[in-house]
C-alpha positions in Angstrom: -18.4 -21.0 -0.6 -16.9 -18.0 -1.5 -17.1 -15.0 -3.7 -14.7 -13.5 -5.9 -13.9 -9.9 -5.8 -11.9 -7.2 -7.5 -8.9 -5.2 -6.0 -10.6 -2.2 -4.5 -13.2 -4.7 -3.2 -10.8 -7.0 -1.5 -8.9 -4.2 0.1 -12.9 -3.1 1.6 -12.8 -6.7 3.3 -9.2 -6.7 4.4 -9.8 -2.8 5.9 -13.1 -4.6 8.2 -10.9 -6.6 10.0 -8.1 -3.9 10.9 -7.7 -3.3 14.5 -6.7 0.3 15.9 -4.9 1.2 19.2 -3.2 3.8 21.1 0.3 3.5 20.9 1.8 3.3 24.2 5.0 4.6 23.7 4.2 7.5 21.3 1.1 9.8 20.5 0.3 8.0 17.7 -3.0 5.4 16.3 -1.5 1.5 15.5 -3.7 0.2 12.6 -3.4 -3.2 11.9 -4.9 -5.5 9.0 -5.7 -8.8 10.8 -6.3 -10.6 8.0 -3.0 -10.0 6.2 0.0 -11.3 8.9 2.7 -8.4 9.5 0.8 -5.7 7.7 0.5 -2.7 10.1 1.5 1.1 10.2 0.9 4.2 12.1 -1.0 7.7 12.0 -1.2 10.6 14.3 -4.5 10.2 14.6 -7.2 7.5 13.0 -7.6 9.3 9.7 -4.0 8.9 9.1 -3.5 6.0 10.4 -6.3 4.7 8.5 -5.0 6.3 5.1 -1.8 4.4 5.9 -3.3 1.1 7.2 -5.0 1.5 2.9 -1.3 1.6 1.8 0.3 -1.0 3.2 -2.8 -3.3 2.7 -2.6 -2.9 -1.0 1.6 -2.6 -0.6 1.0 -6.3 0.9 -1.1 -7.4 -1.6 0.7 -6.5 -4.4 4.2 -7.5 -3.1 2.3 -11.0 -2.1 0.7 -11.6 -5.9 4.5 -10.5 -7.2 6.1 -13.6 -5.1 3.9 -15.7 -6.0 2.1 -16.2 -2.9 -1.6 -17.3 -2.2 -3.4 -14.7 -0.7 -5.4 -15.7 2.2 -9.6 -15.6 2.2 -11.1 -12.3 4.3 -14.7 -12.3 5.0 -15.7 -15.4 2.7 -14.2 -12.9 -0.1 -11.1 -14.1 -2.6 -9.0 -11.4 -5.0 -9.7 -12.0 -8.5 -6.2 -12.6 -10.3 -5.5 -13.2 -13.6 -5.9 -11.5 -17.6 -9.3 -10.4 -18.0 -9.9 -12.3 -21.0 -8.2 -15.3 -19.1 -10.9 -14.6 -16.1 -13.9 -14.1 -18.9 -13.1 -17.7 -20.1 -13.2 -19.2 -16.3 -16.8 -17.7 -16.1 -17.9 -18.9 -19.0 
């Protein structure tokens, strides 16, 4: 079973499965969102590369929910999508 979430809460899920290493050709932190396939960037440091990692995890999302595609489950957790009167009447 799973539970449905909201934007900011999915993005929470997504951001407990990123990964971060040293880069080993640069000076730089690798931040990579496990959960979402190809989503990674890059900081100076863990901060940034954290702040960036929050970008292109809600970059992928919404570029994923704009073609149309299925987003996948994190952490037992699913994105609520749809009108909110259209999500009020699926609860109800």
């Amino acid at each position: 079973m799973f539970k449905l979430v909201n934007f900011t809460e999915y993005v929470q899920e997504v951001l407990k499965t990123a990964e971060y290493r040293k880069g080993e050709d640069f000076e730089c932190i690798i931040a990579i969102a496990k959960a979402l396939p190809g989503c990674l960037t890059q900081g100076k440091n863990y901060e940034e590369a954290r702040t960036n990692l929050i970008d292109a995890i809600e970059t992928w999302i919404i570029s994923a929910i704009k073609d149309g595609e299925e987003l996948p489950e994190v952490n037992n957790c699913k994105l609520i999508i749809g009108k909110p009167e259209e999500l009020e009447a699926a609860h109800a």
